[in-house]
C-alpha positions in Angstrom: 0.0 0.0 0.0 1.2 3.4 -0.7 -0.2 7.2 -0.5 -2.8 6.3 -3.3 -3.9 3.4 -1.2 -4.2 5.5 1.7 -7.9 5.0 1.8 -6.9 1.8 3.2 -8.7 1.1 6.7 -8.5 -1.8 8.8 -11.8 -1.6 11.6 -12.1 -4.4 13.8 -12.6 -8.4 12.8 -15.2 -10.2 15.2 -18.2 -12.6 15.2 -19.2 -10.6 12.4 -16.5 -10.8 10.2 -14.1 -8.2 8.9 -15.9 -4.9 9.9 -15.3 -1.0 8.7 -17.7 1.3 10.4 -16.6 4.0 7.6 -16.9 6.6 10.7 -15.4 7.3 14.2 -11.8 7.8 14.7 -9.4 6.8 12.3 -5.4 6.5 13.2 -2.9 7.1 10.4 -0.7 4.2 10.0 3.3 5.3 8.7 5.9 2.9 7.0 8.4 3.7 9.9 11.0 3.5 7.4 10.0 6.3 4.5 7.6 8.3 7.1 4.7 7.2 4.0 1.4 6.8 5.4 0.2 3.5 3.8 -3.1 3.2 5.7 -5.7 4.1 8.9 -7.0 2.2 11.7 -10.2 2.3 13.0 -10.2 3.3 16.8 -12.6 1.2 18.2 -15.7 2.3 20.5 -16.7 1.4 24.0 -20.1 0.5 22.0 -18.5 -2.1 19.0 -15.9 -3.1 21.8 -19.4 -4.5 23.7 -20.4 -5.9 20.8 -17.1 -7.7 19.8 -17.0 -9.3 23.7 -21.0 -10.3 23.6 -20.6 -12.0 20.4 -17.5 -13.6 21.3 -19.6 -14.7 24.0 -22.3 -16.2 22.2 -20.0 -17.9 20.2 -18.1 -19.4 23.4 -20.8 -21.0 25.1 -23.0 -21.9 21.3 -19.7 -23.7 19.7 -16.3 -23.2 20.8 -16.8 -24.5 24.7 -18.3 -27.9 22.8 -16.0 -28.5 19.8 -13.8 -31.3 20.3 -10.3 -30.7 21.8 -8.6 -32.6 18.5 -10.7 -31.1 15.9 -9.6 -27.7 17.6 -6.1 -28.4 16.9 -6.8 -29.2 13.4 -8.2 -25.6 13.1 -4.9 -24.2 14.6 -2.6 -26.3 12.2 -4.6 -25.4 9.3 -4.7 -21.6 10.7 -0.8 -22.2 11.2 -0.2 -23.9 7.7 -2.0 -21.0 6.0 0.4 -18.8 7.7 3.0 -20.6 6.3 1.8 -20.1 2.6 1.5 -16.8 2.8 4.7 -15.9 4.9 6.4 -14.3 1.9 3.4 -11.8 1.8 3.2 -11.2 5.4 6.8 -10.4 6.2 6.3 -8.0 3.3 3.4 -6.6 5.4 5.4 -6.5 8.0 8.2 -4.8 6.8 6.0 -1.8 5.7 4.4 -1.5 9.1 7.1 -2.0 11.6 10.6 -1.3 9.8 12.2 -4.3 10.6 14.7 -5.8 8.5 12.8 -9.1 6.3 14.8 -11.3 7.8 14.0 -10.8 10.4 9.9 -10.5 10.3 10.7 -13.7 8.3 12.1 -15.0 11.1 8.8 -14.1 13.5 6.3 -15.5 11.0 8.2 -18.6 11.4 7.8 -18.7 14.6 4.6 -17.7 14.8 4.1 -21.0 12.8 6.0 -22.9 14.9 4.4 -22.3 18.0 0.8 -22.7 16.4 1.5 -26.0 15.7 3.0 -26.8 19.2 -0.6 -25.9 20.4 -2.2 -27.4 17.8 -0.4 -30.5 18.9 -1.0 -30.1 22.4 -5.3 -30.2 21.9 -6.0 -32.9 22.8 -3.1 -33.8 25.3 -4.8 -31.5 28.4 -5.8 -33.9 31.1 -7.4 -33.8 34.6 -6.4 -35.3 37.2 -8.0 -37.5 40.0 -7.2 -36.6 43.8 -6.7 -38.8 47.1 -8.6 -41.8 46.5 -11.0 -41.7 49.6 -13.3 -44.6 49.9 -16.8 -44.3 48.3 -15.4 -41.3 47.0 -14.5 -39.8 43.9 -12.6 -36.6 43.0 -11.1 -35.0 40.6 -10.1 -31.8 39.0 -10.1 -30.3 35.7 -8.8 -26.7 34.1 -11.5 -24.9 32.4 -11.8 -22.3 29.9 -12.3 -18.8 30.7 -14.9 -17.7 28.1 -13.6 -14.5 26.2 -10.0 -13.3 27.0 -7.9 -10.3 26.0 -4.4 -9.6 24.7 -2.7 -6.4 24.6 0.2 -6.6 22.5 3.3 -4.2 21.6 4.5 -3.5 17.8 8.1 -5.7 17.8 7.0 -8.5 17.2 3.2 -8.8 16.0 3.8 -12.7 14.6 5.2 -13.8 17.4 2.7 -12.0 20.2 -0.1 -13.5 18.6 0.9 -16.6 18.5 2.4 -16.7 22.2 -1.3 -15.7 22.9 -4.1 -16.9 20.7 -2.3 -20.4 20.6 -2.7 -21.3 24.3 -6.1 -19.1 24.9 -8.2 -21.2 21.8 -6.4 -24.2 21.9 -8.0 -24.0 25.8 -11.2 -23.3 25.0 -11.4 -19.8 25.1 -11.7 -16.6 22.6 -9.7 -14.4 22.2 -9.8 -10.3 21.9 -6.6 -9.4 20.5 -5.8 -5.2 20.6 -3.3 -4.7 17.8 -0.8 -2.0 18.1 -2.1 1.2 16.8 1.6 2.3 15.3 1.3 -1.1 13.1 -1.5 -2.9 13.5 -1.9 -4.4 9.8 -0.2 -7.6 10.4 -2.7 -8.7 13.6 -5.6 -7.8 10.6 -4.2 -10.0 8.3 -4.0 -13.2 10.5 -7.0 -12.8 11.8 -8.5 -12.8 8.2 -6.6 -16.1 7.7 -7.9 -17.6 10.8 -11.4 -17.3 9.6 -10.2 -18.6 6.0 -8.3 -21.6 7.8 -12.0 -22.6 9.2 -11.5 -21.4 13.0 -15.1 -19.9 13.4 -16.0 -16.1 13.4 -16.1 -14.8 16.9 -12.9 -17.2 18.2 -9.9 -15.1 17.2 -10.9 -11.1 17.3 -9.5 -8.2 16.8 -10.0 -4.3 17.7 -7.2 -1.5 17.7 -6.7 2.3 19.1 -4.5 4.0 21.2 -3.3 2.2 24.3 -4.3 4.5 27.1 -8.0 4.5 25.2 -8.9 1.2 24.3 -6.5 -1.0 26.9 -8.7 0.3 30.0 -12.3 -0.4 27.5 -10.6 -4.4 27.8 -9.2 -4.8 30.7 -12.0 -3.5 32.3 -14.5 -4.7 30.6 -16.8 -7.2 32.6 -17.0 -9.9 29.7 -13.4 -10.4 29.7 -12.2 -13.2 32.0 -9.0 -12.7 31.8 -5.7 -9.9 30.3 -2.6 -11.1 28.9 -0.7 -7.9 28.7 3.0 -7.3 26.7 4.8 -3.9 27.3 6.2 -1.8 29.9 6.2 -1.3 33.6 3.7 1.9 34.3 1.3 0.4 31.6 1.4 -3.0 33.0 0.6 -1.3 36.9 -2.5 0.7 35.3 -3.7 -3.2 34.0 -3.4 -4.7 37.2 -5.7 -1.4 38.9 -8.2 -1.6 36.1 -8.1 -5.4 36.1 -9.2 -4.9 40.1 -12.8 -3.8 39.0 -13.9 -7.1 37.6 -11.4 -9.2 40.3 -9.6 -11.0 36.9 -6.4 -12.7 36.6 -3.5 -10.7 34.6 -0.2 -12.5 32.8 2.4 -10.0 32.6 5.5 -9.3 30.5 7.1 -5.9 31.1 10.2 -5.7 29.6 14.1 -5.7 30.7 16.8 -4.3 31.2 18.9 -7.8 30.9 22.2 -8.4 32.1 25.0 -9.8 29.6 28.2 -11.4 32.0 31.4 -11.8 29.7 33.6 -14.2 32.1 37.1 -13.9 31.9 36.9 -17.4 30.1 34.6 -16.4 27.4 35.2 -17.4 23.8 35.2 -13.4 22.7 34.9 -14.2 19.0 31.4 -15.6 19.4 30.4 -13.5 22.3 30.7 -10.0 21.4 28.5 -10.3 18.2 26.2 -12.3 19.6 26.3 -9.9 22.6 26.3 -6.7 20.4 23.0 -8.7 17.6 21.3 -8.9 21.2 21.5 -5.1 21.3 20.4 -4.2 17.8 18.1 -6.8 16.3 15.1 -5.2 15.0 16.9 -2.0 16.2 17.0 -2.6 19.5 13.4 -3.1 19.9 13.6 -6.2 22.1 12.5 -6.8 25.9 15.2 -9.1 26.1 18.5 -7.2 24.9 21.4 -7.7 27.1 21.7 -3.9 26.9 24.0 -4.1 30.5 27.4 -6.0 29.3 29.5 -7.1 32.6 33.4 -7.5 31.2 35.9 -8.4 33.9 38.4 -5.5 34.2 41.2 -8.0 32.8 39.3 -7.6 29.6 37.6 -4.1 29.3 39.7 -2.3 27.5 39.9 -5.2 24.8 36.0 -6.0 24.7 35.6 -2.3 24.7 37.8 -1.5 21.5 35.9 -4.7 20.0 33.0 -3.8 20.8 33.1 -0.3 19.2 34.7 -1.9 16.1 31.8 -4.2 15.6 29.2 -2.1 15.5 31.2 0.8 13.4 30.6 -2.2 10.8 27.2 -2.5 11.2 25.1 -1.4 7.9 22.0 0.5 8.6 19.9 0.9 5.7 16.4 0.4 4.8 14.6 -2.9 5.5 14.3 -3.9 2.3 17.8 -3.4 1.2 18.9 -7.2 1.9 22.7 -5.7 2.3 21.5 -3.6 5.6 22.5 -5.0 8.9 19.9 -3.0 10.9 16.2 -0.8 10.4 14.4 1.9 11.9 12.8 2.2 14.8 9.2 2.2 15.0 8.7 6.1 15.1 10.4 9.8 15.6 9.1 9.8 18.8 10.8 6.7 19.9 13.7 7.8 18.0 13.6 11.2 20.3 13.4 8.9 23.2 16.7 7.0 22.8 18.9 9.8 21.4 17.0 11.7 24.9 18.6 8.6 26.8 22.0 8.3 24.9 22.3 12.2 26.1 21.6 11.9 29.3 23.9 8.5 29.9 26.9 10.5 28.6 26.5 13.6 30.6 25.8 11.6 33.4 29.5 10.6 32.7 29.5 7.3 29.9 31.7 7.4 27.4 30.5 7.2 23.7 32.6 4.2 21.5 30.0 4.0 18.7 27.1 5.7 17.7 25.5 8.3 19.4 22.7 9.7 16.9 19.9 10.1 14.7 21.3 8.9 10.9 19.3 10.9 8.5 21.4 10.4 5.4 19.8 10.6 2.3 17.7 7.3 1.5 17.1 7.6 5.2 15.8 10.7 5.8 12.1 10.1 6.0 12.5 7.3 8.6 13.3 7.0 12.5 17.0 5.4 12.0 19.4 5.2 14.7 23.0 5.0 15.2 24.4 1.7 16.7 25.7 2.4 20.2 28.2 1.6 22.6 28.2 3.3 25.5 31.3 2.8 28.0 32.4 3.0 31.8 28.2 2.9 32.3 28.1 3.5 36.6 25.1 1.4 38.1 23.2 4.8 38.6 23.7 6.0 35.0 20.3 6.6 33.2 21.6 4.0 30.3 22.3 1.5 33.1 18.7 1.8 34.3 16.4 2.3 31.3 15.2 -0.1 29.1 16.1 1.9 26.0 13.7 -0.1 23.0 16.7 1.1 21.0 20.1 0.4 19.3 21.8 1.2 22.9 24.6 -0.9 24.4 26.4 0.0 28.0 29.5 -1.6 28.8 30.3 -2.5 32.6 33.9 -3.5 34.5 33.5 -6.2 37.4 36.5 -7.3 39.3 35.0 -11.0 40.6 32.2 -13.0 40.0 30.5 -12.2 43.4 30.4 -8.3 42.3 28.9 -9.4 38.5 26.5 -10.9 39.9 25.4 -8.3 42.6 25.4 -5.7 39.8 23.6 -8.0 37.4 20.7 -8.5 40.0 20.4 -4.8 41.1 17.6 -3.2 38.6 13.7 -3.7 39.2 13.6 -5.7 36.3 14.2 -9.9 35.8 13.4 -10.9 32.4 16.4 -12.8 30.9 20.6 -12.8 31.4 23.1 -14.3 29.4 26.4 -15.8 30.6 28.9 -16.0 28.3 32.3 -18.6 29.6 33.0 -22.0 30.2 33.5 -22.7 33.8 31.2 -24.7 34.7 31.1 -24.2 38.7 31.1 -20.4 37.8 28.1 -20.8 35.3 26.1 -23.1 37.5 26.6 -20.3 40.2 25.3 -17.7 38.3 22.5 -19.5 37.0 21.1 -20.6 40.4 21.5 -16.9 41.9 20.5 -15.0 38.8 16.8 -13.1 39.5 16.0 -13.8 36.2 12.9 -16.3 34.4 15.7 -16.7 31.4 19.5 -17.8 31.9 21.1 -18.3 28.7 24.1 -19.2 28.9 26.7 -19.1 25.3 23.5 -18.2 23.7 20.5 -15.1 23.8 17.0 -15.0 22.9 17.1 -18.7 22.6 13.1 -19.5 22.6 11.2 -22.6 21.8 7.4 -23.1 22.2 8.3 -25.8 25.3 10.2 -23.4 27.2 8.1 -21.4 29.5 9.5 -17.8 29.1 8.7 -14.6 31.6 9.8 -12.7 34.2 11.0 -12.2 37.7 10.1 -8.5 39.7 8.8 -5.3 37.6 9.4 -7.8 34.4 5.9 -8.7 35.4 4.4 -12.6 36.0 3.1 -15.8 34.2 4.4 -17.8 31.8 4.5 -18.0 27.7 4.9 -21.4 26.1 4.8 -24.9 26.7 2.2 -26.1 29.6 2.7 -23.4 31.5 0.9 -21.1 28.7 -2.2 -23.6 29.0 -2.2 -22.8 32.6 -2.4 -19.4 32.1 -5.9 -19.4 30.3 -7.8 -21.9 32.0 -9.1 -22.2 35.7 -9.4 -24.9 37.8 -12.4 -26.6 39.0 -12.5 -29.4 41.7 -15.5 -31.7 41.5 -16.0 -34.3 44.7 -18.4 -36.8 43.9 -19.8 -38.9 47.2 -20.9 -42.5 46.1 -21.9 -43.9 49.5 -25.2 -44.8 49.8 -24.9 -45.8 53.7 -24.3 -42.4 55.3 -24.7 -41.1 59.1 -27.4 -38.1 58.2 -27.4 -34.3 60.1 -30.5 -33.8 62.1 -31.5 -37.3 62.1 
């Protein structure tokens, strides 16, 4: 879509279909990357948000609830499979509304896929369970749908999000109310389209968008919705859990990082510091789980340090769909401001600049939100770039003298989403890994997911678990039934 497709609007899909109301508020949608608008969303209304929930509802408890856990997954793989035939189209789509490099949203369509089948595979594996067999008794217990759930989910990684969500929520019984990211919702459209095209019925995978601090409180609290699964930061995820106190509903919550990376003095450098450094700038630093805070021992710093700052002079930033460019735009201006703002404020607080350090706004570039990679050096604990999760190309680099002090540092920040440990003594790793305050130790490796791998965090990185059983867990509710089958019983009163 370009400016002559601007007309373009995506509204809201639900029980009813693929809906444009052709009035209300309408969002302009950019291609981060050329500042082009290539379409509007459709802000959706407290009143079309009601009717979105009530006929999710109705098609809860009329067909969902009731369809057989292994002819659900059969609607997931095929929803997954049709995914997969279109996953050169949707990167494209994808490309144009977040300003990632293709590869990349290749690489989250693929997952995507990946972790739809998991679920789809899982259908008809959820068991009960029977409890303490008293005599003449029987009990047992069994994890219920909630009816209609909602997911809030961020821009970096639409694929993935609605996978990690939907997959679990219907596989479980449930609908699902996904809000799409007004910066770049197209991409939650699209699949929801191919959900209903893969045979999943209308009503079972929704979707609405509009601005976060509109729409997010009409969901969360919104007395239809059983439960919110929530992606993004800290003071949006403490506004869910208020709102979600007017209804009394469950949350899951995944707030971000600001992830340590430990470089032992044992480390195999030539793998490390650009795997460390891609953990920094994929999709241009937009990732919860960057290991933005890089521990070196002080035998070391200099060297990782002049490394470091070599590597990412080489980095190519170019436009996404230039297959020679290393690295894309961030999502907006406005988050652009943000992390030059930060980078600023790190160095006068007294870090020293190795790479980077500004806007690039050559001339191919110059109607995007690009970003210099950046390295920022002798980073104090305090330092803003030591304590804010940047959502940008922003590296600090940290001197420890002995594992004890790494490991204090690494665990001082509100946040506990993921760490990486990069060496090869084991006693030391094994240390680290137990005392870590992290729900993610990788250790020679980052952002190592796989659907049976539970991923989430620890402190203000929020709670619940994503993938495997644990993500089942999440959208269901447990019921106990006790059944008495004595029929020579002791009556009250009698």
């Amino acid at each position: 879509m370009a400016d002559a497709d601007a007309q373009h609007t995506v509204g809201y899909v639900s029980a009813r279909g693929t809906v444009d109301p052709g009035h209300g508020t309408k969002l302009p949608v950019h291609n981060p990357a050329t500042g082009e608008l290539t379409a509007t969303a459709h802000e959706v209304s407290p009143q079309e948000l009601d009717d979105v929930v009530e006929q999710a509802h109705s098609v809860f408890t009329s067909t969902w609830r009731g369809v057989d856990p292994s002819e659900r997954g059969r609607l997931v793989a095929a929803w997954a499979d049709a995914i997969d035939s279109n996953r050169d189209a949707l990167a494209d789509l994808e490309v144009s509304d977040v300003g990632h490099l293709r590869r990349e949203t290749m690489g989250d369509i693929q997952t995507c896929v990946r972790v739809l089948r998991y679920y789809a595979g899982m259908a008809d594996k959820l068991e009960g369970r029977s409890f303490a067999q008293v005599p003449e008794r029987l009990a047992y217990g069994a994890d219920e749908p909630y009816g209609v759930v909602a997911g809030i989910n961020p821009y970096n990684g639409n694929a993935v999000f609605i996978a990690f969500k939907a997959g679990p929520a219907i596989v479980a019984g449930n609908c699902i109310v996904l809000k799409a990211p007004e910066v770049a919702p197209l991409l939650h459209f699209r699949l929801a389209e191919l959900a209903l095209e893969s045979g999943i019925p209308p009503g079972v995978v929704n979707v609405v968008t509009g601005r976060g601090d509109v729409v997010g409180p009409l969901l969360t609290t919104h007395p239809g919705i059983g439960m919110v699964a929530f992606t993004g930061g800290p003071g949006a995820g403490r506004e869910v859990i208020a709102q979600s106190a007017r209804n009394i509903v469950p949350v899951a919550l995944e707030l971000g990082g600001k992830s340590p990376a430990i470089l032992l003095p044992d480390a195999d450098l030539d793998t490390a510091i650009p795997s460390v450094l891609h953990s920094n700038f994929v999709k241009s630093g937009q990732s919860c789980v960057a290991g933005s805070r890089i521990l070196v021992h002080e035998s070391m710093y200099q060297q990782v340090c002049a490394a470091l700052a070599a590597t990412a002079g080489r980095i190519r930033v170019g436009l996404p769909t230039d297959p020679a460019s290393h690295m894309g735009t961030l999502i907006s201006r406005a988050q652009r401001e943000h992390v030059d703002g930060l980078v600023k404020r790190a160095v006068a607080a007294g870090a020293r600049c190795l790479s980077g350090g500004a806007p690039l706004d050559r001339a191919e570039l110059a109607g995007g939100s690009f970003y210099q990679p950046t390295v920022l050096a002798d980073v104090a604990d305090d330092n803003p770039a030591a304590v804010t999760e940047a959502f940008g190309p922003m590296a600090s680099v940290l001197s420890y003298r002995d594992v004890d002090e790494a490991l204090a540092r690494a665990n001082a920040t509100q946040y506990g989403l993921s760490a990486q440990i990069w060496g090869n003594d084991a006693s030391v790793i094994q240390y680290l890994a137990r005392n870590l305050v992290a729900g993610s130790i990788w250790i020679n490796t980052y952002r190592a997911f796989h659907p049976t791998v539970p991923f989430g965090g620890m402190k203000e990185s929020g709670f619940g678990r994503e993938n495997g059983f644990a993500a089942i867990q999440l959208y269901t509710r447990h019921k106990s039934v006790v059944w008495d089958l004595s029929t020579d019983r002791v009556l009250p009163y009698s």
